[in-house]
N, C-alpha and C positions, 0 to 999 in steps of 0.2 A: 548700971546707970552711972552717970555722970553730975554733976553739978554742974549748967551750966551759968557761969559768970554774972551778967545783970539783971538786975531786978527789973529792967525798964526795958519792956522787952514789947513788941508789937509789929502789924504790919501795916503797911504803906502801898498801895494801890491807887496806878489810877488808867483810866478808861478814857480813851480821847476819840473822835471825829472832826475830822477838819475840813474845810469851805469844799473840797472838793470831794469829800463823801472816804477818804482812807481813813481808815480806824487803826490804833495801835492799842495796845493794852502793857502794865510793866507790873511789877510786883516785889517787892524787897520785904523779905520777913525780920524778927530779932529773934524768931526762933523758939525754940523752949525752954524752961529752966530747968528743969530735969529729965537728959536723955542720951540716949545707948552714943558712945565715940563714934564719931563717923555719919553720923545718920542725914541722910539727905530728906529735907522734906517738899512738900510740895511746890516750893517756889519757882525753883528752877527748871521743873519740867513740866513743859511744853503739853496742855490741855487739862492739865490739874490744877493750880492754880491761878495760872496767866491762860489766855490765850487770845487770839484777833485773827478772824478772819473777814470777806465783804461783807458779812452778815452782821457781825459786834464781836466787840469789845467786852473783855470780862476779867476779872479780877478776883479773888478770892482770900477770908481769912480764916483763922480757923483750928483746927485739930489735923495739921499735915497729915498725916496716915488714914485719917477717914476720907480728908479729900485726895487725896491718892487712890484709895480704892474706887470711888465713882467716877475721876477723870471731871471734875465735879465742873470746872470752866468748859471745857466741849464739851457737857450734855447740859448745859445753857445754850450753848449756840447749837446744838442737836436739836433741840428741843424749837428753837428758831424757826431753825431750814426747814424744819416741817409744819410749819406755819403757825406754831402757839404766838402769843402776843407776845412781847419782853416781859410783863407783867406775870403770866401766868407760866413763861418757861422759867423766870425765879423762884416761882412759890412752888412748880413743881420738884426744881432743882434741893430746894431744903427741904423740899418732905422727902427726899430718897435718903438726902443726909443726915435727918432724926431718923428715920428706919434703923439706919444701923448704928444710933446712938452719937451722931455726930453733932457736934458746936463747930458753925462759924455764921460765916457772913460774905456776902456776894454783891459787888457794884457791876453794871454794864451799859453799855452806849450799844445801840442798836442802830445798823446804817440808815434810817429815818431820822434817826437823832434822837430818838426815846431814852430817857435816861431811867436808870430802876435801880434798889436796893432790896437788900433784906436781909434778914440774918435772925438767930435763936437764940442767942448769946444776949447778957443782961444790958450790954452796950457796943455801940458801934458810931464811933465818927464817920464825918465825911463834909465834902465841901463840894461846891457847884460852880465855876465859873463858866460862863458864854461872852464869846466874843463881841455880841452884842451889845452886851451892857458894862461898864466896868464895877458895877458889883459883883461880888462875893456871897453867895448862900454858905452858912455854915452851920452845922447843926450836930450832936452828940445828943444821938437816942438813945431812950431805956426803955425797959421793958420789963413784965414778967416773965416772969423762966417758962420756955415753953410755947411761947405764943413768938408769931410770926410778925416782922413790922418790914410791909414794902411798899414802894410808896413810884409812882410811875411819873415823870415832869417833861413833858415839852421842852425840846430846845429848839428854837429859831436859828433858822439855817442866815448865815450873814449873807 
């Protein structure tokens, strides 16, 4: 192992749909504090962290190597195409992620415009803006260890 460098370390996710229904999703992590040289985690590839297709938008935080092994952002949108709600392909999505002991956390836009979270981890920010309104939702949940917080909000199509 390595020491890696900041203490101030987190990810950054966000999940869009636009007036004409294209969804993008992006993801930038700060990584771990302590890990193997070299190590890629699941930011940068493509259905593990990030992913967007017509379906949604997904984003992901977390324990890279466990969401690595599940591919954990396409079987959110797996879970979609085969018709669960956004609501319930989230909540399905983290219970495969505690199966094998995993921590994080999942935002997604669904081409409806559904917006969803949730995550197992004692906290997890996040913020909501719609072009409709020029407010700002913002909110930094907590929870107890172990229990699920996902939360499904309408977004108005402009």
């Amino acid at each position: 192992y390595e020491y890696c460098s900041s203490d101030k370390l987190g990810t950054v996710g966000c999940v869009v749909r636009d007036s004409s229904g294209l969804i993008v999703a992006g993801t930038s992590t700060g990584g771990l504090k302590v890990c193997y040289p070299g190590r890629v985690g699941d930011s940068g590839i493509p259905g593990s962290g990030t992913y967007a297709n017509k379906f949604a938008g997904i984003s992901c935080t977390g324990i890279g190597e466990k969401i690595l092994r599940l591919n954990l952002a396409r079987l959110v949108s797996i879970l979609i195409e085969e018709g669960f709600s956004l609501e319930k392909s989230l909540e399905k999505a983290l219970q495969k992620l505690a199966q094998i002991d995993g921590k994080g956390g999942v935002i997604a836009i669904s081409q409806r415009g559904e917006i969803g979270y949730t995550f197992n981890t004692k906290t997890m920010s996040f913020a909501i803006i719609r072009s409709t309104t020029k407010q700002i939702r913002r909110s930094l949940k907590s929870q107890k260890s172990g229990q699920s917080d996902k939360k499904q909000l309408p977004l108005r199509n402009s």
